[in-house]
N, C-alpha and C positions, 0 to 999 in steps of 0.2 A: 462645555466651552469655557474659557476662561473668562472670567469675570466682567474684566475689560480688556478685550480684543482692543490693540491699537487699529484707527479705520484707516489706516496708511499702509497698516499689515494686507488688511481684506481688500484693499484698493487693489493694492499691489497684486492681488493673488488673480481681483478678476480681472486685470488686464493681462497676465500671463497667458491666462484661460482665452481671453476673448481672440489674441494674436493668432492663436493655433487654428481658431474656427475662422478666422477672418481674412484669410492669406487671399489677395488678389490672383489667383491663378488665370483669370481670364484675360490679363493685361499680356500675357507673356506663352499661352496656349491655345490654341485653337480646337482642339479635342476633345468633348463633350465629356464623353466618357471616361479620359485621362483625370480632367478635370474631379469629376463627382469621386474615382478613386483615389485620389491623392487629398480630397477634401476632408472622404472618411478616414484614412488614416493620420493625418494630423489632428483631426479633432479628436481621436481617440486617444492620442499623445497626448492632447490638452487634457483630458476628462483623468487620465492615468497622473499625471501631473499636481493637478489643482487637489486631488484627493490625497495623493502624496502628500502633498505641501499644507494640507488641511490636518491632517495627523501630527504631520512634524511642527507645526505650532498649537497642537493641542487646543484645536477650534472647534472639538466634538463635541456638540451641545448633547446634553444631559436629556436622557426621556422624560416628556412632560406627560401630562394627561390630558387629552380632545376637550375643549370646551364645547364643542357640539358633536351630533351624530352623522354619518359621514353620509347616511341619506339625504341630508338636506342638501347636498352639491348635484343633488341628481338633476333637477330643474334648470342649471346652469350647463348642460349638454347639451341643451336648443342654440348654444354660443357655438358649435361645435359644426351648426349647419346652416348655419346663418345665409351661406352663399347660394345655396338648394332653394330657399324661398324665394330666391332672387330672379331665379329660374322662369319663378311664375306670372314674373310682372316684363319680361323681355322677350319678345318674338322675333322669329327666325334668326336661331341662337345655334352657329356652328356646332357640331358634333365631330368627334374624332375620337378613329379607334388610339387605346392605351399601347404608349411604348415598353414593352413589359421589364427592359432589361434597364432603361432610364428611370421607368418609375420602381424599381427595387430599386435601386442605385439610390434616388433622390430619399426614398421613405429610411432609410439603413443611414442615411447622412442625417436626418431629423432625427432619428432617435437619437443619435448621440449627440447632437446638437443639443435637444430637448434637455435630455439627461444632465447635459455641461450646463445652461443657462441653469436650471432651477437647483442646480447646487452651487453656482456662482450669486444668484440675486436672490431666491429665495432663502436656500440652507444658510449660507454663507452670511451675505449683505444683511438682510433682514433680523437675522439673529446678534448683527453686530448695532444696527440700527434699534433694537427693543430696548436694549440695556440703557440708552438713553432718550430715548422718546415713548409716546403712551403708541398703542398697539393703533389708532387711527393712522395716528402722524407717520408710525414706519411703517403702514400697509400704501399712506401716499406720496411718502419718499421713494419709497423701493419701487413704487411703480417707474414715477418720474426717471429715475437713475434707467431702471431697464427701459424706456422707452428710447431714453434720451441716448444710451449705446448703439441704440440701430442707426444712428446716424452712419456708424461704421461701415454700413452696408454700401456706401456710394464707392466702396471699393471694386464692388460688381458689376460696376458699368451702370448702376440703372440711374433713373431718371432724378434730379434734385425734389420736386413736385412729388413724386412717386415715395422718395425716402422718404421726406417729411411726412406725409400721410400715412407708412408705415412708423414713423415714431407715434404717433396720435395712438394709433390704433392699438398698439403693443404697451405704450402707457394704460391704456384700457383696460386690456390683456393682464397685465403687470397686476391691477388694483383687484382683479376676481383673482389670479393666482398665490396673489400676497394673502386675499382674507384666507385663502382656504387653509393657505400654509399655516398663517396663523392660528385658525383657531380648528385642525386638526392636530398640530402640532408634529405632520408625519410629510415629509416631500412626498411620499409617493404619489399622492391626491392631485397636486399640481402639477406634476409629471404626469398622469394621465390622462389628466383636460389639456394639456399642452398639446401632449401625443395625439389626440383627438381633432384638438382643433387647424392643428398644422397640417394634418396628414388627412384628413376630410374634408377640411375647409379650402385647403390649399394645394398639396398635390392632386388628390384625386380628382377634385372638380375640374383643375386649370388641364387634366390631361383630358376629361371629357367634354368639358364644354370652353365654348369662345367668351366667357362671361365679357358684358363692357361695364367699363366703373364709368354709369351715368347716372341720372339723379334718381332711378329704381333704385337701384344699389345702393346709395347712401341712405336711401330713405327705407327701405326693410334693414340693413344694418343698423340703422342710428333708431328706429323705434323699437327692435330684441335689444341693442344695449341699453335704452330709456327701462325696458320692463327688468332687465336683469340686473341693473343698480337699484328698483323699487324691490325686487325678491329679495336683495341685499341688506338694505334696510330694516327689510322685516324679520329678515335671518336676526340682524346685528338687535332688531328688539328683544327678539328670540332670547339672544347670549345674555344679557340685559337683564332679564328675568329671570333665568338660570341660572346666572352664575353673579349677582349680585355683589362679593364683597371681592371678584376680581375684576369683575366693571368698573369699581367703583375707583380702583388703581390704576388702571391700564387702558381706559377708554378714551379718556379727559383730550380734549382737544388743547 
């Protein structure tokens, strides 16, 4: 990647990106199905695009080397099922069989969604954000920044209450996808806790179960994210002791 990427350039590119994935089609169709294919193919324009546009300004960060072992993200897959334990604490909880052609349709639009977001905020953003701040500050910028683009979502008809709580949550999201990115130093890791948690956490359960966001729900959410910020810390003491004379540059609050 170039030295210093202008963040006007990287602005620019993820809003290119985000346009393609973010097209109101529900304002103007009523076809479910039309819908979700029309979604996957603009987004896959965006994702064919932003990667375009990532070469043509020579934004290809250089191979680094993993500050930690990619074992230590395994613990962080309990994030992945967060909604299953919730399970446990809410009785006479709808059931419904899977729409099999919606939920391909829906899980085939995540991946490239997936795909697009973590080369737009993590590959992208994050690595424009390092070159000037220490690795803390642009793992809680980068969150911030991605959390704060789901506002875009109220294109979808859903609810203001509803968005806002998905920004929360995806800032959340944002801070375990940024450390991993960072200190793998490989998208692919965050790309497949994404892929995990989207597609487990969120298609598959909402097709089988009637989940309700009541106070079980925040309260088995909000204590796996209490423990998986303290797993985090002890990762980041981990890095800390490993790798001491690049802690010693790049940690600094």
């Amino acid at each position: 990647m170039n030295d210093k990427p202008r963040f006007l350039d990287v602005f620019e590119i993820i809003c290119i990106g985000l346009i393609f994935s973010f097209i109101p089609y529900r304002l103007f169709i009523d076809n479910e199905t039309l819908i979700y294919i029309l979604a996957i193919i603009t987004s896959l324009i965006g994702v064919i695009i932003v990667i375009m546009l990532i070469k043509k300004r020579n934004f290809i960060e250089n191979k680094e080397t993993p500050i930690i072992k990619p074992w230590y993200y395994l613990p962080l897959l309990i994030l992945c099922v967060s909604n299953y334990f919730v399970l446990l604490f809410q009785k006479d909880i709808e059931t419904s069989n899977i729409n099999t052609k919606m939920f391909i349709l829906k899980t085939i639009l995540t991946v490239i969604i997936v795909i697009l977001e973590e080369i737009l905020f993590r590959y992208l953003l994050m690595n424009s954000l390092k070159k000037k701040y220490s690795l803390n500050k642009t793992i809680i910028y980068g969150a911030l920044i991605f959390g704060g683009f789901h506002i875009l979502n109220v294109s979808s008809l859903s609810s203001i209450p509803y968005i806002l709580i998905q920004c929360v949550y995806t800032a959340f999201l944002g801070l375990i996808l940024g450390f991993i990115y960072m200190t793998s130093k490989n998208v692919i890791y965050p790309i497949i806790l994404h892929l995990l948690f989207n597609i487990l956490n969120g298609n598959l359960i909402s097709e089988l179960f009637n989940i309700r966001w009541d106070l079980s729900f925040y309260l088995v959410n909000g204590v796996i994210g209490v423990l998986i910020l303290v797993y985090l810390f002890i990762i980041q003491k981990i890095v800390i002791k490993e790798n001491t004379n690049y802690v010693t540059e790049n940690m600094d609050y």
